[in-house]
C-alpha positions in Angstrom: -16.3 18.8 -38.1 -17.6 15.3 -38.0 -21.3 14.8 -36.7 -21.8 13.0 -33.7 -22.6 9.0 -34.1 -26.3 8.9 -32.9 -27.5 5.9 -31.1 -28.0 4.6 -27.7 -25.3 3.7 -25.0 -26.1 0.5 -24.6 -22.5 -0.4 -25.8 -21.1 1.8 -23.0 -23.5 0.8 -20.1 -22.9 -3.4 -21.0 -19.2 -2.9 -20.8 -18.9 -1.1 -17.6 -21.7 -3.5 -16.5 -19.5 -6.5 -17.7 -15.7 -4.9 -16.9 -17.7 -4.1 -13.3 -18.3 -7.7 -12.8 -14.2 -8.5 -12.2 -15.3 -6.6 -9.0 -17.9 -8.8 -7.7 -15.7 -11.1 -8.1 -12.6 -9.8 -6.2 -15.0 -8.6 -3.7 -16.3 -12.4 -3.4 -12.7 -13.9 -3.4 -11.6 -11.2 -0.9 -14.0 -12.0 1.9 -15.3 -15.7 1.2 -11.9 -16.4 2.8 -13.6 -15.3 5.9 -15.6 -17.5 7.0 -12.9 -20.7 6.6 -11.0 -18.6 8.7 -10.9 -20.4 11.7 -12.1 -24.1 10.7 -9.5 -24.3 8.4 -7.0 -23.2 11.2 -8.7 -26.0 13.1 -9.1 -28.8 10.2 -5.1 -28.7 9.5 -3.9 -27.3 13.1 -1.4 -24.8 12.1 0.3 -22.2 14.4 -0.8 -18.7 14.4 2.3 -17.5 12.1 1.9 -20.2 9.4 -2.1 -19.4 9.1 -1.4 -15.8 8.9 1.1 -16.3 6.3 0.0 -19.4 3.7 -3.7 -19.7 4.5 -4.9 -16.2 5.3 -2.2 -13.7 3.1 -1.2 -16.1 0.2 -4.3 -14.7 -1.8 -2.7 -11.0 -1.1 0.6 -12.0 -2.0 -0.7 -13.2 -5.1 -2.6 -9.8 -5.2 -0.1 -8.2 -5.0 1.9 -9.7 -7.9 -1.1 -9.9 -10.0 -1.3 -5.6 -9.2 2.6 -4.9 -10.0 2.7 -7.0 -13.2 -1.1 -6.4 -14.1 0.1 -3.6 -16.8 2.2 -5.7 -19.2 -0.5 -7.9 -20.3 -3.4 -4.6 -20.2 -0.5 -2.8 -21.9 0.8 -6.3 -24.7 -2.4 -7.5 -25.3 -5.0 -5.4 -24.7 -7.4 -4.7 -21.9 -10.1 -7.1 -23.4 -8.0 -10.1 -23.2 -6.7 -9.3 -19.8 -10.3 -9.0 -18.3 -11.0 -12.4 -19.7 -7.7 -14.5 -18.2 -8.8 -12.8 -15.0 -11.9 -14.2 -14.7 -10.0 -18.1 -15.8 -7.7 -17.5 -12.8 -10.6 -16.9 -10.3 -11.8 -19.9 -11.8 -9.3 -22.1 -11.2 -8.3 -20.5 -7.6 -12.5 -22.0 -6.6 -11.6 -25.0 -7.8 -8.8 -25.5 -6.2 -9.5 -23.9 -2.7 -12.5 -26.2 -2.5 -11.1 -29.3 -3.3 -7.6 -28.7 -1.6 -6.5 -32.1 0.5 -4.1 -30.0 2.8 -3.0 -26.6 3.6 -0.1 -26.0 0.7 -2.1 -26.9 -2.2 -5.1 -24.8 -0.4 -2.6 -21.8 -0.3 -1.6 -22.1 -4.0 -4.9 -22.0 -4.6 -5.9 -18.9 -3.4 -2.3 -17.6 -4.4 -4.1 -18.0 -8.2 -7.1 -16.2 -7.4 -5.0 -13.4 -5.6 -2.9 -13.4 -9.3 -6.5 -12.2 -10.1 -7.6 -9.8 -7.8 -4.3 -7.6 -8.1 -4.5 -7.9 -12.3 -8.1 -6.6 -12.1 -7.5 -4.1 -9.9 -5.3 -2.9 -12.5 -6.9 -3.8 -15.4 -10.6 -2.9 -14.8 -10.0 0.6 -13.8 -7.8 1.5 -16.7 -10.5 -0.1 -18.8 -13.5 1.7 -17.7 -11.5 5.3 -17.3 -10.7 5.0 -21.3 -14.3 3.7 -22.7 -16.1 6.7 -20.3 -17.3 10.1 -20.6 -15.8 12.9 -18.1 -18.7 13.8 -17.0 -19.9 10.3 -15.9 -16.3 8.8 -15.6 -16.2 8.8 -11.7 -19.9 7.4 -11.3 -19.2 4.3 -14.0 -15.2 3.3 -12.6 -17.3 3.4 -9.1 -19.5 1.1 -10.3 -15.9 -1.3 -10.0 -16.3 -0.7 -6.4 -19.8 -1.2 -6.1 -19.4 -4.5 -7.2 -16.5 -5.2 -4.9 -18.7 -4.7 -1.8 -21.7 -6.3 -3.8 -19.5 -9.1 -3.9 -18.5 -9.0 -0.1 -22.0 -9.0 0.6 -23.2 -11.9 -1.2 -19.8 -13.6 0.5 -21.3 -12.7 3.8 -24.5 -14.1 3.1 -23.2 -17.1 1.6 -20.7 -18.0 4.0 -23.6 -17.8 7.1 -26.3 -19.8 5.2 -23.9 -22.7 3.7 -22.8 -22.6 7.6 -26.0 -23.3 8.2 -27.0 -25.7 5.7 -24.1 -27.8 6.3 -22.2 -29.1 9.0 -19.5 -30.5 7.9 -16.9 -29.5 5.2 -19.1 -26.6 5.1 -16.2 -23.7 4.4 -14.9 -26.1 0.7 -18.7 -24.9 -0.1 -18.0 -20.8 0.6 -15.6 -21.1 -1.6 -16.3 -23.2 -4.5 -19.2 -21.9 -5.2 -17.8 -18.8 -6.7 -16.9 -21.2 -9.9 -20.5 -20.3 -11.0 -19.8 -16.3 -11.4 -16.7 -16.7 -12.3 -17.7 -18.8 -15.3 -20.5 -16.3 -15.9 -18.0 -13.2 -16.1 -16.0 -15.0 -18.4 -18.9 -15.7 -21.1 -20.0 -12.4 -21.0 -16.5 -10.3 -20.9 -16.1 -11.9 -24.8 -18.9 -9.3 -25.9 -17.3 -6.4 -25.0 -15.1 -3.7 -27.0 -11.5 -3.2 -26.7 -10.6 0.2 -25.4 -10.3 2.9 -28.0 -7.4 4.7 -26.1 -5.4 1.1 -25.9 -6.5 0.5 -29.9 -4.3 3.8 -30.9 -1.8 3.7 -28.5 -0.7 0.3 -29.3 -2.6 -1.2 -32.1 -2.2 2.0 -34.0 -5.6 0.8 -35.4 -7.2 4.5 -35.7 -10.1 2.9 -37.9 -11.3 0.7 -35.5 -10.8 3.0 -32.3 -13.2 5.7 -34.3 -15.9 2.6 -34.5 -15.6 2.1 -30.8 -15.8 5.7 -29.4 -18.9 6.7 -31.7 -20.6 2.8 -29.8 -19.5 4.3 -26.4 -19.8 7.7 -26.8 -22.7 8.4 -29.5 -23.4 11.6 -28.7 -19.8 13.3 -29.2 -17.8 14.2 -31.9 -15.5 11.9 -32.7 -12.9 13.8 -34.5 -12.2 15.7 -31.6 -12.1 12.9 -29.7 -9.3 11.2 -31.2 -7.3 14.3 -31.7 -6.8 15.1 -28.4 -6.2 11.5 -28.2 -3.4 11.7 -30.7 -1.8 14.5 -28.5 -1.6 12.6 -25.5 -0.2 9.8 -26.5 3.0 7.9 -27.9 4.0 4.7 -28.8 6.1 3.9 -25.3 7.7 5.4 -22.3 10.7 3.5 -20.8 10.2 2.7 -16.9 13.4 4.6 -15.8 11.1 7.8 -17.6 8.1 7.1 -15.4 10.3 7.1 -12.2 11.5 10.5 -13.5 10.8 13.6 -11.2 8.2 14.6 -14.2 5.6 12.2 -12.5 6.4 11.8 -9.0 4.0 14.1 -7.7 1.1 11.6 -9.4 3.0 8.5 -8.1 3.2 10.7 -4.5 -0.7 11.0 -4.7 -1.2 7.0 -6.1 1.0 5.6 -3.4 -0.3 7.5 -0.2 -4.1 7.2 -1.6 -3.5 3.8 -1.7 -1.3 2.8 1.6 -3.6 4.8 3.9 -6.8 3.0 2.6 -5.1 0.0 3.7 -4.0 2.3 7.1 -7.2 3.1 8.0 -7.7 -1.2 8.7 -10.1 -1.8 6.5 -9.2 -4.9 5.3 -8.1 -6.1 8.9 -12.0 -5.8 9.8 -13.5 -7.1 6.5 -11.0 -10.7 7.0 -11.3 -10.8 10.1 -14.6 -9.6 11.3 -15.3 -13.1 13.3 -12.7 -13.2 15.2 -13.1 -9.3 16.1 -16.8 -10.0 17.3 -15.7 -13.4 18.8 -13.3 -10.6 20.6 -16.2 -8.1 21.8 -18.0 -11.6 23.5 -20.5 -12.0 21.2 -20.9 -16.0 20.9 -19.1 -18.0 18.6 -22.4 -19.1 16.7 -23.0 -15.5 16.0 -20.7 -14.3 15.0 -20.6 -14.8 11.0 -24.5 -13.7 10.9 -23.3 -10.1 13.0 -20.9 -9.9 9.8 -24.0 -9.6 7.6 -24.7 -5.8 8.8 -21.2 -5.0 7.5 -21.7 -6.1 4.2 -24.7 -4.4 3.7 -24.0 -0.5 5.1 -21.2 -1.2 2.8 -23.7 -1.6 -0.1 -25.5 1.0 0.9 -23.1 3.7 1.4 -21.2 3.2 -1.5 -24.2 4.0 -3.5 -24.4 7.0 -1.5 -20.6 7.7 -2.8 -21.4 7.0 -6.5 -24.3 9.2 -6.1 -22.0 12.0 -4.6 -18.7 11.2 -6.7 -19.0 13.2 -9.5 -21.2 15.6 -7.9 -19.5 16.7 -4.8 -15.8 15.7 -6.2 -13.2 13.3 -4.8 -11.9 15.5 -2.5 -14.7 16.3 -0.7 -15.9 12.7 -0.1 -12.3 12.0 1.1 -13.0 14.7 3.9 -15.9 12.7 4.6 -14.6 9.6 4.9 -11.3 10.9 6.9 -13.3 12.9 9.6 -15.7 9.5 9.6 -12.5 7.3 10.1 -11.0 9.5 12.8 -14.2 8.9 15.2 -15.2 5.4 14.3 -12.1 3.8 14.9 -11.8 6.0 18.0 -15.2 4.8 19.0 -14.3 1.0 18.3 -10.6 1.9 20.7 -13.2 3.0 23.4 -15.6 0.1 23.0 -12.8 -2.7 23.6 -11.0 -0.1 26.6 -14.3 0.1 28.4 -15.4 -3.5 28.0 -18.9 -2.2 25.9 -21.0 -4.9 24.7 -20.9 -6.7 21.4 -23.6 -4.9 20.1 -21.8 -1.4 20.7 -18.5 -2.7 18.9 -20.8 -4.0 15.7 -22.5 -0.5 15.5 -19.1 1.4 15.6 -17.7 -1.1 12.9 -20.2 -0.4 10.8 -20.3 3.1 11.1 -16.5 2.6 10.2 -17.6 1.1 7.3 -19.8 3.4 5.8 -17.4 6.3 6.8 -14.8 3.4 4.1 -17.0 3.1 1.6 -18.4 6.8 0.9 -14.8 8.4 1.3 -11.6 5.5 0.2 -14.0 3.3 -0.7 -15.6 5.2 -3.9 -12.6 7.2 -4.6 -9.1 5.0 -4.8 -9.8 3.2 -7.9 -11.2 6.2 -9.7 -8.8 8.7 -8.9 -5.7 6.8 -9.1 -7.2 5.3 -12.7 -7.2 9.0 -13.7 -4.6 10.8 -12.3 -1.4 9.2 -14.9 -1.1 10.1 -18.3 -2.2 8.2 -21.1 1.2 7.0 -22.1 2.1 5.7 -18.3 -1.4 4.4 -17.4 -0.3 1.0 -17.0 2.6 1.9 -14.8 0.5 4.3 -12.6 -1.9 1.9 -12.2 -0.1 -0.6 -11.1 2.1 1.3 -8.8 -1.0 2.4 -7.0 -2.4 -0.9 -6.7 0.7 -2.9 -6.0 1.2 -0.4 -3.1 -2.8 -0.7 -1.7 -1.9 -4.5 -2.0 1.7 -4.5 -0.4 0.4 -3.1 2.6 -2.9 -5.4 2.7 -1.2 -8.4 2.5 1.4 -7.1 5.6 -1.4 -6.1 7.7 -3.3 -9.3 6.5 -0.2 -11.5 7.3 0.3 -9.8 10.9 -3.0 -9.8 12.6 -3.4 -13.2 13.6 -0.2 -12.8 16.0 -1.2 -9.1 16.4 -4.3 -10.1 17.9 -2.2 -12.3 20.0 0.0 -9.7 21.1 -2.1 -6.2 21.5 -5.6 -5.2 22.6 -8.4 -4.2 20.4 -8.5 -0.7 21.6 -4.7 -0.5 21.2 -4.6 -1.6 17.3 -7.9 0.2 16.3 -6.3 3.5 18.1 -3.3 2.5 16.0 -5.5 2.6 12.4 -7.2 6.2 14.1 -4.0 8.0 14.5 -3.3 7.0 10.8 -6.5 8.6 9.4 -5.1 11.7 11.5 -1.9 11.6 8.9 -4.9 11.3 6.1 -6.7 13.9 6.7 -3.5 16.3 6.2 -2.9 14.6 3.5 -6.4 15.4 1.9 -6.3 19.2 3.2 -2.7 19.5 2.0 -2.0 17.6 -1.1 -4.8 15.9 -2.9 -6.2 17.6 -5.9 -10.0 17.7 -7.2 -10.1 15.9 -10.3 -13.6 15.9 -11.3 -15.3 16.4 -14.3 -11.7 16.6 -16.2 -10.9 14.9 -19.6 -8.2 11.9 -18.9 -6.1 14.3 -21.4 -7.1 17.8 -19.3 -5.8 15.9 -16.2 -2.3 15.4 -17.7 -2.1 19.4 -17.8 -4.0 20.0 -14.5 -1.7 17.8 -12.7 1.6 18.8 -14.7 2.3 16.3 -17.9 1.1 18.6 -20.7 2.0 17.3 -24.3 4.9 19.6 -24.7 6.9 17.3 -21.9 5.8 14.2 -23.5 7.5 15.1 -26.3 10.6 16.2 -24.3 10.8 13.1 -22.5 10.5 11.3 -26.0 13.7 13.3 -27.1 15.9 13.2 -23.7 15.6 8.9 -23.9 18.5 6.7 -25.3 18.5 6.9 -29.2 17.9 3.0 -29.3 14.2 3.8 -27.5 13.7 7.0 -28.7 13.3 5.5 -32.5 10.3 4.3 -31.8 8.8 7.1 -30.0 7.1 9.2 -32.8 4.6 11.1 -31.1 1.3 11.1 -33.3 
């Protein structure tokens, strides 16, 4: 048995660090949008409709894309490279929105940083769920998320003091300025490893995969590390095989994880959280600084869910956050019903918030990053996040006429009756996945190596010649 590699993790905690920056940066994109909202609708005078589906939902659209095609590149060329042509698309999308002369080039714009957002929420889970430990895995892929709401915060603050600092032109500033982390996340993603798991199952560079799992993981043995490595994975699984009834009860879990995080409204509040407030009568210059409060119990409470993630389990927080959702988006219906006061709406919105980012918020990306087999990873992932993005950019597309057409209580008692279905879904069907190897989930969940194989032999002989399990 080989001895452990001694040393520090210092190699492990910089690249989650660094891979963890992509989500400050989606966060960022996500939100900034938020504050041009409505002097952009203004500047260019364009209907309801057209707003809702070039200026305000092109970035999800893009998302969208970006999350359903994310896998080939993390799966051609590795996850390294992928993290770093992210972070040049954000780039570029800054750029662009801030110096856009009308609406169309404006929505292209954002259309590339939305290209972005959906290929790193593919590609930074999938990274940090292969460089991390079990034991720690839930707490360091959460750190993903903590940087997605670290990122909405700073938007929130940035968007209310360049809206005070400038008076004209003032939302090109909200979001150019994200050029400067963008720029930042792309220096420093050039010093960080490839992932082992991706280095054997496509590189078939065993030599190099052993270097980087004793820098990430000093403390284990790596021979046993890459042998139950070896079993888990092959060389390539055709699509039609990952559609196959062998996986559809982990694509069942991915795809309702993901569509009832976007159910529960969360992104309806976070884009347009101005308007809402605008909507309990609190006054129009106001109404970005009563934003602020959201971005920061978000902050808060998803530490509180990274504390509690790999403690209390993924199941639990989702009870949590379920029961949360079910009576803050009730209390937010009764608000807007019996005319309550601004203040009373902010305080239930909030509450909704924290109830977000302590149950949905901490969990999605870690659990759906974990639940697929090494050898579909990139599919899984993509499937979950392509359907979280699919029904964002929908809802995102339909709320400006939707606030047109229906009340506040009637669309947030809408998003409560769908945390109802959530709930059952939790008690009934979600699995704990805690503290589980990426290879002990495939047998927990039903993949065990044995059916790998089998699905290697049942494929078409012109595929199946390059599937040699090693």
């Amino acid at each position: 048995m080989e001895t452990p590699t001694k040393g520090s993790n210092r190699t492990l905690y910089f690249s989650t660090f660094v891979a963890a920056l992509a989500g400050f940066l989606f966060g960022f994109d996500t939100i900034v949008i938020s504050g041009a909202d409505q002097p952009i609708q203004q500047l260019w005078e364009v209907s309801d409709l057209f707003h809702g589906t070039f200026i305000m939902s092109m970035a999800l659209w893009g998302t969208v894309i970006g999350a359903l095609l994310g896998g080939i590149p993390c799966d051609r060329y590795g996850r390294r490279k992928t993290l770093f042509w992210i972070g040049v698309l954000y780039l570029l999308s800054a750029l662009g929105s801030a110096l856009a002369p009308n609406p169309y080039f404006f929505s292209a714009s954002r259309f590339i940083g939305g290209l972005g957002v959906g290929a790193s929420s593919v590609a930074v889970p999938i990274y940090l769920s292969e460089i991390t430990p079990a034991q720690n895995r839930g707490k360091l892929v959460a750190l993903y998320q903590f940087n997605i709401v670290f990122g909405i915060l700073i938007a929130f603050f940035s968007n209310y003091f360049i809206g005070q600092i400038f008076a004209e032109h003032a939302w090109r500033w909200m979001l150019g300025v994200e050029v400067i982390p963008a720029a930042i996340y792309c220096l420093f993603v050039l010093g960080v490893p490839e992932s082992p798991r991706w280095l054997m199952l496509r590189k078939d560079d065993e030599p190099l995969a052993r270097q980087v799992l004793a820098r990430l993981n000093p403390s284990e043995p790596i021979d046993r590390l890459v042998t139950t490595i070896k079993k888990s994975v092959t060389k390539d699984v055709p699509l039609k095989e990952f559609f196959s009834t062998r996986f559809q009860y982990v694509i069942m879990l991915a795809f309702l994880l993901a569509a009832f995080n976007q159910l529960s409204g969360i992104n309806f509040v976070l884009y347009y959280a101005p308007r809402i407030f605008a909507e309990a009568g609190i006054a129009a210059d106001a109404v970005l600084g009563a934003s602020v409060p959201i971005g920061v119990v978000n902050l808060l409470f998803t530490l509180l869910g990274m504390y509690l993630i790999d403690r209390a389990g993924r199941k639990k927080l989702m009870y949590i956050g379920s029961f949360g959702y079910i009576i803050t988006l009730s209390g937010v219906a009764w608000a807007f019903a019996a005319g309550a006061s601004g203040p009373v709406v902010v305080a239930f919105v909030c509450a909704f918030i924290a109830s977000h980012a302590v149950g949905q918020g901490a969990v999605i990306w870690v659990f759906i990053s974990e639940i697929f087999p090494n050898v579909v990873r990139d599919y899984g992932m993509s499937l979950g996040s392509g359907t979280h993005w699919v029904f964002a950019a929908v809802i995102t597309l339909l709320t400006p006429t939707v606030l047109s057409a229906f009340s506040g209580a009637q669309i947030f008692s809408f998003f409560a009756g769908m945390m109802v279905l959530q709930l059952l879904f939790v008690w009934l069907i979600m699995p704990e996945t805690k503290n589980l190897t990426l290879e002990e989930m495939e047998v927990k969940l039903g993949i065990s190596t044995e059916e790998l194989e089998e699905i290697i032999e049942t494929v078409e002989p012109d595929v199946g010649s390059d599937l040699e399990v090693k």
